[in-house]
N, C-alpha and C positions, 0 to 999 in steps of 0.2 A: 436854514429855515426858508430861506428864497427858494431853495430847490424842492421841496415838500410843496411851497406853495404853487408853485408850476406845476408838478404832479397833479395836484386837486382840478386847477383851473384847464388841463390838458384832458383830464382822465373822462370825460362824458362824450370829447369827441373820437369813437372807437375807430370811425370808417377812415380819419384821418391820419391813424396812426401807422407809419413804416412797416412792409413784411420784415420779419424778423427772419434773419439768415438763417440756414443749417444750423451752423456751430455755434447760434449764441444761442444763450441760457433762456430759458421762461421764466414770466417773472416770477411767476412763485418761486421755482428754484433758485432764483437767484437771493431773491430775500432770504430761504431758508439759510443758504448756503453764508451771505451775509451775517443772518443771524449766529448761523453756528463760529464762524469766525473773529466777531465781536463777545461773544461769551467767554470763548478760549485767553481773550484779553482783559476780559473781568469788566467788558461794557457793556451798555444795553444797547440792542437793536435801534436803530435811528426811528423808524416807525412806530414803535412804541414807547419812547422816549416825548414824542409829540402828541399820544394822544392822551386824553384826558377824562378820569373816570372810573369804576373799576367794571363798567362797564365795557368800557373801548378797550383796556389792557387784557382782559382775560381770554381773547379769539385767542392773541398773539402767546401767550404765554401755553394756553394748553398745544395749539399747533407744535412749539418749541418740544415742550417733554412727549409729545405723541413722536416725534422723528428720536429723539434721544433713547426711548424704549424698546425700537427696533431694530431689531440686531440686522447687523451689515450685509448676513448672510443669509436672511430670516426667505427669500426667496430660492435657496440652494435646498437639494434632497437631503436629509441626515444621512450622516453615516454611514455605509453600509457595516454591520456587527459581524465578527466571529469570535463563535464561543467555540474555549480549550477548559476540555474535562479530565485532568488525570487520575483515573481511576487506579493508580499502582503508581511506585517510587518516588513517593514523597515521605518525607520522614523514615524512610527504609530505602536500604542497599539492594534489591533487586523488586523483582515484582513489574519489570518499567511497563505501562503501559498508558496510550495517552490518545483522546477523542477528539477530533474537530468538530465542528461545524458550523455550516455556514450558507442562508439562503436553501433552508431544506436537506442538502446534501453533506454524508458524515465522511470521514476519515480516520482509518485506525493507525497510529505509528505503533510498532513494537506489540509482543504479547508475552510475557516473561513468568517466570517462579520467582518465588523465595524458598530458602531451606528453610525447615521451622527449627525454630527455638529449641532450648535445654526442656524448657517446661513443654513443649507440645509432644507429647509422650505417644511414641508408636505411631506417627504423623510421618508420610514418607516423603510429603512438598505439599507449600502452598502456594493458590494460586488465584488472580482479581476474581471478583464477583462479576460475576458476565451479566446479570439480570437487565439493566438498563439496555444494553447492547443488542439482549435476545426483542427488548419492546421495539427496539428502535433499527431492528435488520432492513427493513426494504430500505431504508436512508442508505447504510453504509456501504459506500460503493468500492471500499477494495481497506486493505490491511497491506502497510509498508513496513518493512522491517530495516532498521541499520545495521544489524551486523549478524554474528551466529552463534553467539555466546546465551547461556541457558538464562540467564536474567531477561532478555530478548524476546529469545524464542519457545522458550520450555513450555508455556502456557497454551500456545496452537492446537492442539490435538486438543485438548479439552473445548476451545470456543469454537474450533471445526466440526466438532460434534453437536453444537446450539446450533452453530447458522455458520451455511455456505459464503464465503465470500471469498473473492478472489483474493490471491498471496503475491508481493511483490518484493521481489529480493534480488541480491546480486548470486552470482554464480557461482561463488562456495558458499554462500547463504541458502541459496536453493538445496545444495548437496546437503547439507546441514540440516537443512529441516525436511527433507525425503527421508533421512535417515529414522526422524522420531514419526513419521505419518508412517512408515513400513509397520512401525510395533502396533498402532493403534488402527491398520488398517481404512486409512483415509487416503492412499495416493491417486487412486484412480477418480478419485470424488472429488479431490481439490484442484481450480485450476491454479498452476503458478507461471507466471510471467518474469521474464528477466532481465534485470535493469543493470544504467551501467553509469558511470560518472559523466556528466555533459548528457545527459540523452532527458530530454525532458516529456513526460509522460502528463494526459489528461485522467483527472477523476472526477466527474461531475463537475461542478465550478471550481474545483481544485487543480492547479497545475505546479507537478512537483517534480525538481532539479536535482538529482542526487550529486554527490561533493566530496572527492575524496578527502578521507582521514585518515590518519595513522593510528593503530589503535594495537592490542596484543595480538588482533587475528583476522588473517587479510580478508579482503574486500567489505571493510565495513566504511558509512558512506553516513556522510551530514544530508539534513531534506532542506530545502527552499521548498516551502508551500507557499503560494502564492493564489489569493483569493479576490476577490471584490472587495474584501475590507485592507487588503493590503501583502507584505510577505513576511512571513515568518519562517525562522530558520531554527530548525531543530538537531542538536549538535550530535545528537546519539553520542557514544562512547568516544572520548577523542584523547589524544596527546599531538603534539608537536616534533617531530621528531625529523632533525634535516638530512641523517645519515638510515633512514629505514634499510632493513634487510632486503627487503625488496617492495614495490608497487609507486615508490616516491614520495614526498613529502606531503604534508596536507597540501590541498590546493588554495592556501591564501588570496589570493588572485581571485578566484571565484566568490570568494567572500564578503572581501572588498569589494568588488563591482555591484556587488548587493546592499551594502552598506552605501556605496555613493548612490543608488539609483532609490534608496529608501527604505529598512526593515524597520516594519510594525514591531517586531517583538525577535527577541531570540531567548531560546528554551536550550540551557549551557549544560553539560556534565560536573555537576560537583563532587564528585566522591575524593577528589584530593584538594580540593577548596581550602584544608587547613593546612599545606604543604605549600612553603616559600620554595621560589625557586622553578627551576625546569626539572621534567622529569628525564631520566636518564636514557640514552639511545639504546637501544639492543643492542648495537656493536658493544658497545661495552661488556656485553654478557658472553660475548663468545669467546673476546679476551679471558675473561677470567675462566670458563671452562677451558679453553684452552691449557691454561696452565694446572687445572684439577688435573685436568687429563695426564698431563707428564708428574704429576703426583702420587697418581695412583700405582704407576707402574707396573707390576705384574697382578696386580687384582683385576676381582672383577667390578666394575662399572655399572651401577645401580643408580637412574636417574627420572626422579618422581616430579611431571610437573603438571599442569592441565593440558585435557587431552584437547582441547582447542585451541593451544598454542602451538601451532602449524610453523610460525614464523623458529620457535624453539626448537622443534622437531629437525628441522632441516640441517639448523647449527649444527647439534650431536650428530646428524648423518656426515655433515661434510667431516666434522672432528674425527669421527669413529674410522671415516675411509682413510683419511691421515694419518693416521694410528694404524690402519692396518686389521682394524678389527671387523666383526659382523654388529647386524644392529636386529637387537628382536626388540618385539612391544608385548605389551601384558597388559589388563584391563578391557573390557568389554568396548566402553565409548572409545578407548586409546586406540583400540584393532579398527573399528568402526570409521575413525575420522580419519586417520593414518591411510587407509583403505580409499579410503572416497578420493581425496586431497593428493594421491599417487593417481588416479585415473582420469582425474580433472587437473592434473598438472602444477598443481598448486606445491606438491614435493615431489623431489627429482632425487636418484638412490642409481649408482652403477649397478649392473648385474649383480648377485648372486650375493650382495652386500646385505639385505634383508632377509634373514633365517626364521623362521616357526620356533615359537616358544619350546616346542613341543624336543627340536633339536637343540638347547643349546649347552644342551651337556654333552655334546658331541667335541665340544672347542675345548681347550684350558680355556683359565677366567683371561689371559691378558689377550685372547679374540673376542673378548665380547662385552658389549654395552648393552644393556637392559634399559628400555623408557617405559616406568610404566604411570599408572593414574597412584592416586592416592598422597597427593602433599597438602589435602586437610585435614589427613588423619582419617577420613569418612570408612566407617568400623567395618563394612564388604568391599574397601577397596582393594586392590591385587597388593599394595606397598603394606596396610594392616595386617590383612594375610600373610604377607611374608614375615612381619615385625610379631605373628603368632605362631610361626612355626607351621602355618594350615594352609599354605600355598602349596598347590599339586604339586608345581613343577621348578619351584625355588627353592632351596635351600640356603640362607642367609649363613654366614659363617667368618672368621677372620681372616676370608680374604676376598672378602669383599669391602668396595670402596661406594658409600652411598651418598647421594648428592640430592636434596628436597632443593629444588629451583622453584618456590613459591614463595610468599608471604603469606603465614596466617592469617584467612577472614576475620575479622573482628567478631570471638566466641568461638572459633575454634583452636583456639592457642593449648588447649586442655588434651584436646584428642591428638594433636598433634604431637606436642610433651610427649604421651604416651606412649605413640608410633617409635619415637626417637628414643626413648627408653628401652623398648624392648628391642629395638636394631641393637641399640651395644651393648644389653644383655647376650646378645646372641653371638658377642665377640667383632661386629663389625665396625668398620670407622666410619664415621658419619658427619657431614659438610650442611650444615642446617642455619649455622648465624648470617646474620646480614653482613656482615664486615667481608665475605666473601663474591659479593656482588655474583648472585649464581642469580639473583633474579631483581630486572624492574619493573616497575608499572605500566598498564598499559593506560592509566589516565592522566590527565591533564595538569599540573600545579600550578601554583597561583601567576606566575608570569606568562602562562602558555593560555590563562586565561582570561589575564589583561588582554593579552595580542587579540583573540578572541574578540572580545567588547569593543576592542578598538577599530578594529578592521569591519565590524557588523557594524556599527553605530546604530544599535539598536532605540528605538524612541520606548518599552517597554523592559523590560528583564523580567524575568522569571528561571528561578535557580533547578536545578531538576537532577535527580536521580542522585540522593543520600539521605544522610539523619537528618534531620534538624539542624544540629550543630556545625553540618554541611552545608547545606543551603543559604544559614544566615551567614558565616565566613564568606559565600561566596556572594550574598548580597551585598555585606561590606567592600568586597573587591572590586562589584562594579559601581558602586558609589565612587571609590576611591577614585576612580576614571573619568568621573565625570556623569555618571547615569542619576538622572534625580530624584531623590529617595519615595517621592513619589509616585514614579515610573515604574518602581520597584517592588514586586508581589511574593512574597514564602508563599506559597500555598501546600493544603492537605491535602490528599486524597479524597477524592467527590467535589471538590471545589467546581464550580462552576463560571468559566474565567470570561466574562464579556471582554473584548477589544475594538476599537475600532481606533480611526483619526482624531474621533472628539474624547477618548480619555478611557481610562479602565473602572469597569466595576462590575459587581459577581452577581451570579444570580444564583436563581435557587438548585440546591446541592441533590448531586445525584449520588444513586447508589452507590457504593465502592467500597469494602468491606474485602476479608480475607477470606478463601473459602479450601477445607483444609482436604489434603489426596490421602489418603490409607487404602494402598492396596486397590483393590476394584473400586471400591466405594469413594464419591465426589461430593462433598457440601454433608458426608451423614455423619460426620464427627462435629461438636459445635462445642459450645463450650460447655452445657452439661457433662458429653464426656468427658471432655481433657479434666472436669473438674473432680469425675468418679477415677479418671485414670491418676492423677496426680494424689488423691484422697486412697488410693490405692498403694501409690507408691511409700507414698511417708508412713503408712501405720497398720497396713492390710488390712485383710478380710476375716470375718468369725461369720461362718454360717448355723444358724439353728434351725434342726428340723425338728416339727414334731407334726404326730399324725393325728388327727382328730375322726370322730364318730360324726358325720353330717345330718344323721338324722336326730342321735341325743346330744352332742355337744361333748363325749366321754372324749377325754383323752387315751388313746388306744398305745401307743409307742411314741416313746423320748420324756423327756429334748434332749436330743443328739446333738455335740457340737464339734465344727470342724475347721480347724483355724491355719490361714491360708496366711505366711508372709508377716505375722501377727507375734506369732511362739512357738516355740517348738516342743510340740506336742507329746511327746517323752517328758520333757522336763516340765513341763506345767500344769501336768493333771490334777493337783490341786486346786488353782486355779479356775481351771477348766471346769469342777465340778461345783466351785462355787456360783460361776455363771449358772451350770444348771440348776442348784436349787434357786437364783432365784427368777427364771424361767418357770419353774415348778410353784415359786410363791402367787407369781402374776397369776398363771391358771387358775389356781385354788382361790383367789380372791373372784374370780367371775362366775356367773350363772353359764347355767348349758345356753340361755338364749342368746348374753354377750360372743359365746366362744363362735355361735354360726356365724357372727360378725368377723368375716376372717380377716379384712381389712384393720379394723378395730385391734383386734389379737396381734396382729404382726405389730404395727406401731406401739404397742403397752410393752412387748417382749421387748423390741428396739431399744425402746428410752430406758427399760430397767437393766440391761446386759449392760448396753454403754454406760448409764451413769458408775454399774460396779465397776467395769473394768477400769474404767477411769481414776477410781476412788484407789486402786491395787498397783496400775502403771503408771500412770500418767498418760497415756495413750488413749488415743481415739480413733479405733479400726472400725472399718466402715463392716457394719452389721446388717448381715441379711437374711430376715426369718422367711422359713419355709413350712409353711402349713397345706401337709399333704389331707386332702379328705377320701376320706373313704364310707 
């Protein structure tokens, strides 16, 4: 109290009072600072303590909650934001492809396919909906690929064809996709640039660090993108693998140092996310072809795996020179990448040890190993052909010795069966279970994706590239580690993923839909079709013609009917003619004026056909009246 009242008795003489030093407080500050320190103790302010009123108490009291609603920070710039768009592989096995941006400027990682479905009937691939991409071209200042596999790359020629943008790949990634710009005639029109692990490259306010991986097919490469809102590391296809065939181990090292120096987020591979464990080295696979090899003995050597396994191809080469034998390939992509990957050094073959399909009936079977495409059964592959007897230049027979070095896609286990049935139909011996370790994965499983998380210490997660049931396994995984569930995003396709330092949340969703390839034609099958083709498949077609008089409404000829896929027309001409009387009944029930209603006419004929046929089958073939005028 003594000292409060010297305050009073001091404070009118201003001119008398002490400069205050540099380093000490003002007094306001100091009382704030006071204030706040007495609060934290659960006391009052000594100042307001003595005054009296609720007058005198209320300066002190709102000053106190005015500093208490200020955030500590409330003078610093927000955030800077980047937003991640995955327009493709999410909730699906390929399709991968995935948007930045960030302060105006875009970045495309990957541009991939998916196969279609059972149900997308005479669909030859599909592939992202480019439409956001084509609004948003003068942003995107280039498209980075990881690796050369068709989930990746397959989609290119088609968004090459919307909008120009530069391609950035490594060096059998480039060869790789020259290969598919050759068919669609874009090589000269696209530029591509070639990237290489450690070599860091600018895109706009994007600067991104490629990272070796090990993955089924060389030179594919993890991205550090690194932006204004922070880095982000996107893992593309990966495993772990410390005895690789060749290129060396992932670069852990590199990953780590990103993780201590800070990632905003990492975007992981989960397609093995429900797999405990490590995935298995390729040394293991040459072992066990090795010993096929001394199994087969004077057969011939028939071995079907994907034509992008470069790293597999080479095993059977060095096998085949050890053995003694020649080595031809079969399938189109097989000849194609084989070809490339020999010029760019990627496979190495002594002289005169790679033969033409064309001779290899020139050898007995125990000089010759055969690699061709076809271990998902896919019905024009060179392996199906052979397992139909309609291969030019194979003949499958008992003495040959066939080796499928794949794992069935998830849905093609059926076409596969198939292939493998009709191989030992055809007398041959055939090596297809897993118990013979002919083939492992080229992704990642759950402890190769701890290491992962761990070595990133990532402050976000986001799971990428599978099902659903992928994804959330591999959210739990990084939960498991320590990432807070919070941190933690599944996202869809079109998501629209804000990030920054101050926290995640989404904005509004962009286009990203599936858009289907048949043949020449791009985006004109939807699902009307797939819905007449599938409505086709389960119960077929009945066409009715009949010819009408346009000026009286006279029916002139029929109703003719012609049943496609439905019945067989020999044997159900009863049938057949019951439809047409009551075709004949609809007519006779309308005026000449209804019938010039030709619209009208077809819909009455429609509903009367199918209600009969339905009433006689149980069936419901898709009916189509044709009302010719004349």
């Amino acid at each position: 109290m003594e000292k409060n009242q010297n305050q009073q008795t001091t404070a009118p003489v201003r001119a008398s009072k002490p400069r205050r030093k540099p380093t000490e407080a003002r007094p306001a500050e100091k009382n704030r600072n006071d204030a706040k320190k007495n609060d934290a103790k659960g006391k009052k302010p000594a100042a307001a303590a003595n005054q009296t009123g609720a007058a005198a108490q209320k300066p002190a009291r709102r000053n106190y909650r005015n500093y208490r609603r200020k955030p500590a920070n409330s003078n610093a710039a927000p955030a800077i934001p980047v937003r991640i768009m995955p327009l493709g592989g999410l909730g699906e096995v390929g399709k991968n492809i995935t948007l930045y941006e960030c302060q105006g400027d875009m970045l495309l990682v990957d541009c991939g396919i998916v196969f279609p479905d059972s149900d997308m009937f005479g669909v030859d691939l599909v592939i992202p909906d480019f439409s956001y991409l084509v609004q948003n071209k003068d942003k995107i200042k280039g498209i980075v690929i990881t690796h050369g596999h068709e989930d990746h790359i397959g989609g290119l020629p088609y968004l090459l064809k919307e909008i120009n943008v530069p391609v950035y790949a490594t060096r059998l990634t480039i060869g790789l996709i020259t290969n598919k710009l050759e068919e669609h005639g874009l090589v000269r029109s696209t530029k591509m640039t070639e990237i290489a692990p450690k070599r860091k490259f600018k895109l706009g306010c994007f600067t991104v660090e490629p990272i070796h991986v090990n993955h089924s097919i060389p030179d594919a490469v993890a991205l550090a993108i690194t932006c204004p809102a922070g880095t982000i590391i996107q893992t593309g296809d990966f495993k772990i693998d410390y005895t690789p065939i060749s290129g060396g181990p992932t670069d852990l090292v590199t990953i780590a140092e990103y993780g201590e120096r800070g990632v905003l987020a990492l975007l992981s591979d989960s397609t093995n996310a429900e797999r405990p464990g490590f995935t298995a080295t390729e040394q293991k696979v040459g072992a066990s072809m090795a010993a096929l090899f001394n199994r087969a003995g004077k057969k011939r050597i028939i071995i079907a795996t994907f034509a992008s396994n470069l790293y597999r191809v080479q095993q059977l080469i060095d096998l085949a020179v050890k053995a003694g034998r020649k080595v031809a390939v079969s399938g189109r992509s097989m000849v194609n990448n084989t070809q490339m990957a020999l010029e760019l050094g990627y496979l190495h073959a002594p002289d005169n040890v790679l033969i033409d399909i064309e001779d290899i009936n020139k050898y007995p079977p125990e000089k010759i190993v055969l690699i061709t495409t076809g271990s998902q059964g896919e019905p024009l592959s060179a392996l199906s052909r052979m397992a139909g007897a309609s291969h030019r230049n194979v003949r499958v027979g008992d003495g040959d010795f066939i080796i499928i070095s794949a794992n069935p896609i998830p849905g093609n286990e059926k076409m596969v069966t198939k292939v493998v049935n009709g191989l030992l139909k055809l007398g041959a011996e055939v090596i297809y279970e897993s118990m013979y370790e002919v083939h492992v994965s080229g992704h990642a499983c759950q402890e190769e994706q701890k290491l992962m998380l761990t070595l990133a210490k990532p402050k976000f997660f986001i799971p990428v590239h599978g099902e659903y049931k992928q994804l959330k396994k591999h959210a739990q995984t990084a939960a498991a580690v320590g990432i807070p569930e919070k941190n933690i995003y599944i996202g869809e396709n079109g998501d629209c993923i804000v990030l920054s330092q101050e926290g995640l949340t989404l904005g509004d969703p962009v286009p990203a839909g599936a858009v289907m390839v048949d043949g020449l034609g791009v985006g004109d099958v939807g699902n009307v079709v797939l819905r007449d083709r599938r409505h086709l498949s389960e119960d077929g077609l009945v066409i009715v013609v009949v010819t009408i008089d346009s000026a009286s409404g006279e029916v002139l000829a029929g109703p003719e009917i012609v049943s496609r896929g439905f019945v067989y027309v020999r044997e159900s001409e009863q049938l057949l003619e019951g439809a047409c009387e009551q075709v004949r009944e609809v007519l006779s029930r309308m005026d000449d004026m209804d019938k010039r209603d030709f619209g009208g006419v077809k819909t009455r004929i429609r509903e009367a056909v199918s209600a009969f046929l339905y009433r006689k089958t149980k069936r419901s073939p898709m009916i189509l009246p044709i009302i010719m005028e004349v």
